[in-house]
SERO-970274 format. One record per residue (C-alpha): residue number from 1; x, y, z; chain. Coordinates in Angstrom, 3 decimals. Layout:
+-----+----------+----------+----------+-------+
:  nr :       xx :       yy :       zz : kette :
+-----+----------+----------+----------+-------+
: NUM :        X :        Y :        Z :     A :
...
+-----+----------+----------+----------+-------+
! end
This chain:
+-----+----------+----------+----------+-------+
:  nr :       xx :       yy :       zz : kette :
+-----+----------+----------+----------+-------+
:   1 :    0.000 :    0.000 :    0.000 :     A :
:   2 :    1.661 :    3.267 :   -0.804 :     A :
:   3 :    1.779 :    6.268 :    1.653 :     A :
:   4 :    1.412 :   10.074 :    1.613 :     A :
:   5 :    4.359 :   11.426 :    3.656 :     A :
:   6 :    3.507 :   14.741 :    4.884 :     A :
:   7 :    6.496 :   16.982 :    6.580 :     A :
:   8 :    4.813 :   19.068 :    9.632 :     A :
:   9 :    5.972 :   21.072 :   11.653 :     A :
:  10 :    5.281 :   19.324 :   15.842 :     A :
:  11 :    7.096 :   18.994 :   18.556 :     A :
:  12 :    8.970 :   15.968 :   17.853 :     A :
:  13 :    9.408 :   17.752 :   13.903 :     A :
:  14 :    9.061 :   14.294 :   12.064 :     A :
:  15 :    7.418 :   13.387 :    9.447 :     A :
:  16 :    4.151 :   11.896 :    9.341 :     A :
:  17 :    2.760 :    9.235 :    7.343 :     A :
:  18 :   -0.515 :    8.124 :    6.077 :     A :
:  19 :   -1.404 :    5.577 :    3.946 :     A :
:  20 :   -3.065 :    6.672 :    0.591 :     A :
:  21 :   -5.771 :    4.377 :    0.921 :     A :
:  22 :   -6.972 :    6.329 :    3.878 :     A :
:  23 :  -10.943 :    6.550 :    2.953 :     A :
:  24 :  -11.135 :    3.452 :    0.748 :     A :
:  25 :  -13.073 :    1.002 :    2.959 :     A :
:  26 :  -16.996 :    2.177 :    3.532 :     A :
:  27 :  -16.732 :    1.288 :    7.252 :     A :
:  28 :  -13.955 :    3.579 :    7.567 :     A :
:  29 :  -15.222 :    6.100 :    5.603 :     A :
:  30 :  -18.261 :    5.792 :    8.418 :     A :
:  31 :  -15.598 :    5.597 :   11.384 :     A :
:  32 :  -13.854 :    8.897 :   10.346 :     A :
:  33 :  -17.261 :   10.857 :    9.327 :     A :
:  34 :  -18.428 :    9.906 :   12.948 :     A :
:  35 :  -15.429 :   10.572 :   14.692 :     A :
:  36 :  -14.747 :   14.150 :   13.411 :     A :
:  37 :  -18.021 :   15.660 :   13.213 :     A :
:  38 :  -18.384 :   14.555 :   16.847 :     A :
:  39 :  -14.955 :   14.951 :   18.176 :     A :
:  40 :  -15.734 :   14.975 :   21.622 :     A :
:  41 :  -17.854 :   11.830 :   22.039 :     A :
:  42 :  -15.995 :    8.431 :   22.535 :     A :
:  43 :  -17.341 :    4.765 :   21.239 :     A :
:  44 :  -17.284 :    1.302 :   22.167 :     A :
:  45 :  -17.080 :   -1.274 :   19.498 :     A :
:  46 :  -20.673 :   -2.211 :   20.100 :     A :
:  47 :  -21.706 :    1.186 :   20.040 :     A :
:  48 :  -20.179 :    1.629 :   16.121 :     A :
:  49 :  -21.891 :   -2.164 :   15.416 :     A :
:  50 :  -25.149 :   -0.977 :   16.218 :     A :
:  51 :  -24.625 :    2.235 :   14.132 :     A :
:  52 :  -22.849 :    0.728 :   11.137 :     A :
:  53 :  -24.486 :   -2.872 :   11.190 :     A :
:  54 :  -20.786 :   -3.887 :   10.630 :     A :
:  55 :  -19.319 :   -7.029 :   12.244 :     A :
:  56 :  -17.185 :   -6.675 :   15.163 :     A :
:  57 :  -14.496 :   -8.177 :   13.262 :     A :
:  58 :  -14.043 :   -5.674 :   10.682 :     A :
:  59 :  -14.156 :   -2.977 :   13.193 :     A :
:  60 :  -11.909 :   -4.034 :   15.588 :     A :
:  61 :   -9.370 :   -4.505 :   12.324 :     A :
:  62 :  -10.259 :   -0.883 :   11.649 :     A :
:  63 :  -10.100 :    0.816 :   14.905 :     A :
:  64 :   -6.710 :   -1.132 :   15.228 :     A :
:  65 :   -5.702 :    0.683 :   12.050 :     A :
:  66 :   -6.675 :    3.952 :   12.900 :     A :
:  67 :   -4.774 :    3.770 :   16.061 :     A :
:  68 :   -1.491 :    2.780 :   14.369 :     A :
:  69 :   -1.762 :    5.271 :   12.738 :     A :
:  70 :   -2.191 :    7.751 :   14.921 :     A :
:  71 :   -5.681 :    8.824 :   14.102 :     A :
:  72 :   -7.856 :    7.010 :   16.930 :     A :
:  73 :   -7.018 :    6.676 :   20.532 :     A :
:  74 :   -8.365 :    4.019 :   23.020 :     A :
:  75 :   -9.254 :    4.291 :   26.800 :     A :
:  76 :   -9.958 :    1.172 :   28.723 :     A :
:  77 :  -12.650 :    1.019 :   30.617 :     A :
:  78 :  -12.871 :   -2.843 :   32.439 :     A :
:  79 :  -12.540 :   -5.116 :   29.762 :     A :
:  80 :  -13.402 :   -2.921 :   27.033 :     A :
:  81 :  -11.951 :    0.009 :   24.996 :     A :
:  82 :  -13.622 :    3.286 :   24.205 :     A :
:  83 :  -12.238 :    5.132 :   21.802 :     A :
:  84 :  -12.405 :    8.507 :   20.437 :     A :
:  85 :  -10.031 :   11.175 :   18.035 :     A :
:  86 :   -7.128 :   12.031 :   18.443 :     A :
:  87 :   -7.338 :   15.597 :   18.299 :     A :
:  88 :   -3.235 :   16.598 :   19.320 :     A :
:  89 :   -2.763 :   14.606 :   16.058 :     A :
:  90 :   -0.408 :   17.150 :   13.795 :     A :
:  91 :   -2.694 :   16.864 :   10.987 :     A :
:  92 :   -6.121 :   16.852 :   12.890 :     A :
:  93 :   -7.208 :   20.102 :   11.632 :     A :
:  94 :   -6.069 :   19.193 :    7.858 :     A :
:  95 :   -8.138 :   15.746 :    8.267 :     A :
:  96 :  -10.973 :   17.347 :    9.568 :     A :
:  97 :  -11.451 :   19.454 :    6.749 :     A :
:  98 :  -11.204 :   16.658 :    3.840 :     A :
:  99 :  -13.147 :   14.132 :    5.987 :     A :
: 100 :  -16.082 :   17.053 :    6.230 :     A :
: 101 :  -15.620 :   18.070 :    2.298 :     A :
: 102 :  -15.086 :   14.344 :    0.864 :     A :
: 103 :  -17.175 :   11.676 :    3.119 :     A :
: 104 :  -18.877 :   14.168 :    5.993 :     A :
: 105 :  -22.943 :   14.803 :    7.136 :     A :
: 106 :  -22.933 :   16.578 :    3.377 :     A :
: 107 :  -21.702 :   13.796 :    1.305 :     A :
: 108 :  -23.444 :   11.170 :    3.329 :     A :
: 109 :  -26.912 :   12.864 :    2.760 :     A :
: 110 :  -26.433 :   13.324 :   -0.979 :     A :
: 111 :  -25.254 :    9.675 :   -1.169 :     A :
: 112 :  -27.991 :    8.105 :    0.865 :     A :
: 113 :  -30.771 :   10.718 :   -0.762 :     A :
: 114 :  -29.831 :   10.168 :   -3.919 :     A :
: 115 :  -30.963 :    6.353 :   -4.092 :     A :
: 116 :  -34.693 :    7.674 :   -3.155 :     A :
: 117 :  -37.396 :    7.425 :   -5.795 :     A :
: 118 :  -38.724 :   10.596 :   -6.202 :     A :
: 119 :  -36.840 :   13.375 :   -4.543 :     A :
: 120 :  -37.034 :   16.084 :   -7.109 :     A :
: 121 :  -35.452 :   18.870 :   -5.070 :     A :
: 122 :  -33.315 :   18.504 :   -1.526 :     A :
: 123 :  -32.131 :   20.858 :    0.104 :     A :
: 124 :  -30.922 :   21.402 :    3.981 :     A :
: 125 :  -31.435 :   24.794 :    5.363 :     A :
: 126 :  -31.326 :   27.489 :    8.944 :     A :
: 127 :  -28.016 :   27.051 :   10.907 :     A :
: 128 :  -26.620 :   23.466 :    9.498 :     A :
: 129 :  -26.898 :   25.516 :    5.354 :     A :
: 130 :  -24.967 :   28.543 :    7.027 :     A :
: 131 :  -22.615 :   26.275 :    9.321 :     A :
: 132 :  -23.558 :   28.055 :   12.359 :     A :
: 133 :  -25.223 :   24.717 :   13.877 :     A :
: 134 :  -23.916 :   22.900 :   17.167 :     A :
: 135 :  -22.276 :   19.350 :   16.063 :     A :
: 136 :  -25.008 :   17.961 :   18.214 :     A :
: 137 :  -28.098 :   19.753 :   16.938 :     A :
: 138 :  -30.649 :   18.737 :   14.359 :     A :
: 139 :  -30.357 :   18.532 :   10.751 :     A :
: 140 :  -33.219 :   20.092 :    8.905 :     A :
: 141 :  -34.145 :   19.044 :    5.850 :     A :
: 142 :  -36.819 :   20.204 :    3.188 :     A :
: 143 :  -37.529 :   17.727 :    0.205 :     A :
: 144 :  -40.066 :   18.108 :   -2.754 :     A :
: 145 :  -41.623 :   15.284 :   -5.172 :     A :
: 146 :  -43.458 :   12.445 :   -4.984 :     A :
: 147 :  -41.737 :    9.682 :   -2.202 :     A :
: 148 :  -42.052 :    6.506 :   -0.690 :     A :
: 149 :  -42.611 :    7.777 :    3.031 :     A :
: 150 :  -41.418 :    3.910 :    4.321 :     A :
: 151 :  -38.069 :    4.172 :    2.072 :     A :
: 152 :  -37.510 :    7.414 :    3.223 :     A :
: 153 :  -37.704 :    6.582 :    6.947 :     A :
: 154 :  -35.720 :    3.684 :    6.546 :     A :
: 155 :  -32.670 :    5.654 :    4.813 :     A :
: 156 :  -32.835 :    8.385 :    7.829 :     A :
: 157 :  -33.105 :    5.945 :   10.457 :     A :
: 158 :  -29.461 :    4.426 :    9.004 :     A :
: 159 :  -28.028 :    8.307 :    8.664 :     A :
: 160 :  -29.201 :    9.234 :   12.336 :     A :
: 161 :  -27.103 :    6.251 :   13.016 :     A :
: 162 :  -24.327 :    6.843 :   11.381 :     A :
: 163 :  -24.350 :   10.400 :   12.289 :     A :
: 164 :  -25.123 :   10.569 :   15.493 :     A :
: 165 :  -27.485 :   12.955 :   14.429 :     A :
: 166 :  -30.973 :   13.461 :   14.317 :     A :
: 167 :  -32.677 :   14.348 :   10.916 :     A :
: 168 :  -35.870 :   16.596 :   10.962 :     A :
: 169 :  -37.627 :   16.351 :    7.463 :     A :
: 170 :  -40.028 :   18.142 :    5.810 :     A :
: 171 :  -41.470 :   16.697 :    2.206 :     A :
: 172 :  -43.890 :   18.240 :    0.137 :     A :
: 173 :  -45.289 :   17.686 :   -3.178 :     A :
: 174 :  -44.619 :   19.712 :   -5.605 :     A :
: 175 :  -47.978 :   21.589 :   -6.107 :     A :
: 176 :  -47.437 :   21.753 :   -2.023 :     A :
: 177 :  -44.156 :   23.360 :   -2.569 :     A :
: 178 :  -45.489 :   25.947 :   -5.473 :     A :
: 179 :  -48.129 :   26.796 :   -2.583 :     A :
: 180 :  -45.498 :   27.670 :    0.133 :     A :
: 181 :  -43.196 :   29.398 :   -2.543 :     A :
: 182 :  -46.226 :   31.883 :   -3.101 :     A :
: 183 :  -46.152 :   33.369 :    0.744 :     A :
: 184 :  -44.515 :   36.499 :    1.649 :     A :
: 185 :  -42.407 :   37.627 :    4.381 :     A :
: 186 :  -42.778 :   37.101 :    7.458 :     A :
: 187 :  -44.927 :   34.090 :    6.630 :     A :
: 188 :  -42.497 :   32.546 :    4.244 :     A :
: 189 :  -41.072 :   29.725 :    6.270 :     A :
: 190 :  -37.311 :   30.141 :    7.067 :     A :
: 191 :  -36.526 :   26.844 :    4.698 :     A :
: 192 :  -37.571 :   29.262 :    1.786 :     A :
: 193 :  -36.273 :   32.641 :    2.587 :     A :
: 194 :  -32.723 :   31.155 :    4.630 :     A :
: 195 :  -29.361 :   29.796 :    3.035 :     A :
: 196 :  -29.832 :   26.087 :    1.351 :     A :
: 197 :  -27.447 :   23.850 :    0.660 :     A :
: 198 :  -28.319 :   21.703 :   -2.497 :     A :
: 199 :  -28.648 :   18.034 :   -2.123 :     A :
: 200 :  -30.825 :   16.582 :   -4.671 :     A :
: 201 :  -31.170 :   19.585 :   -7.186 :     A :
: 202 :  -29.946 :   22.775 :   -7.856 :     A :
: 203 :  -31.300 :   26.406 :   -7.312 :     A :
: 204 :  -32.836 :   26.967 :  -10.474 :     A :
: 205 :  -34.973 :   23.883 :   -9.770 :     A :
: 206 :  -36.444 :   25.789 :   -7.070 :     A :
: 207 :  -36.362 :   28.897 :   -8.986 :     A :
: 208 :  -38.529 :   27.046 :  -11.694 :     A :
: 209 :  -40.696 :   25.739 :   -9.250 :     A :
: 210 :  -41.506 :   29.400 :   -7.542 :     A :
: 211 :  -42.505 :   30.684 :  -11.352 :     A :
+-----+----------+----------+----------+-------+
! end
């Protein structure tokens, strides 16, 4: 496996290495997006089972990994481990930022949202669309088209999982959505009148729409 060798400037003024195939593996991609967007909170393996459906196996031969590498570190508690992020890693603030960009709450909600019949127009608005939001709070979401409530559910009851993170959802049909669109300030509900950020769609879908 090759390595990215990064030269940063610590304490100990080494170099650090990482391998390349960092966010390959889909349970580590899930590890890392939990990890850093909740950077305070620590896990037992059981804990990341029940929110990955994962077998113990493959995480303990992940969490190992991460921890070789510098990226996890473990607490015991009794007989088990609880671990959490590292954050005096040298790179911590560098990770954080691709792990939010590449495989964070963002790309996991266009990934999951995007296998839903239906979703015409996603969007997720108020303080997550600005980034003002606490790393603990809700995650509003507005969606418009014709969807199968029961898929829906399913898909947000895996993200909240995975997240950490509860997902508040409003969906409308589109003729429901024209019908909100037409309101004016200060009736026009903050999803409308806030900052977005795009899931499923783009703005001039919603522009369309509001014509």
């Amino acid at each position: 496996m090759g390595i990215i060798v990064l030269n940063v400037e610590n304490k100990k003024n080494k170099k650090i290495e990482l391998p390349l195939a960092l966010f390959r593996s889909k349970t580590r991609q899930m590890m890392l997006r939990l990890f850093f967007e909740n950077p305070d909170s620590s896990y037992y393996v059981r804990q990341l089972q029940a929110a990955f459906g994962t077998s113990v196996g493959t995480l303990h031969r992940e969490l190992t990994h991460l921890e070789e590498i510098g990226i996890l570190i473990s607490e015991p508690r009794g007989k088990l481990k609880l671990y959490s992020i590292d954050k005096e890693h040298p790179l911590y603030e560098e990770l954080k930022k691709i792990v939010i960009k590449t495989i964070g709450v963002e790309a996991a909600l266009k990934d999951e949202l995007a296998e839903v019949p239906g979703i015409k127009l996603a969007f997720t608005y108020g303080s997550f669309a600005s980034g003002q939001e606490t790393k603990s709070g809700d995650i509003p979401i507005c969606l418009m088209g014709k969807i199968d409530d029961k898929q829906l559910k399913k898909v947000f009851k895996r993200l909240e999982k995975q997240l950490g993170r509860s997902i508040v959802c409003t969906a409308m049909k589109e003729s429901e959505f024209r019908r909100e669109l037409k309101k004016h300030p200060p009736h026009l509900p903050e999803m409308f009148s806030g900052p977005k950020t795009f899931l499923v769609g783009e703005g001039d879908k919603l522009l369309a729409v509001s014509r």
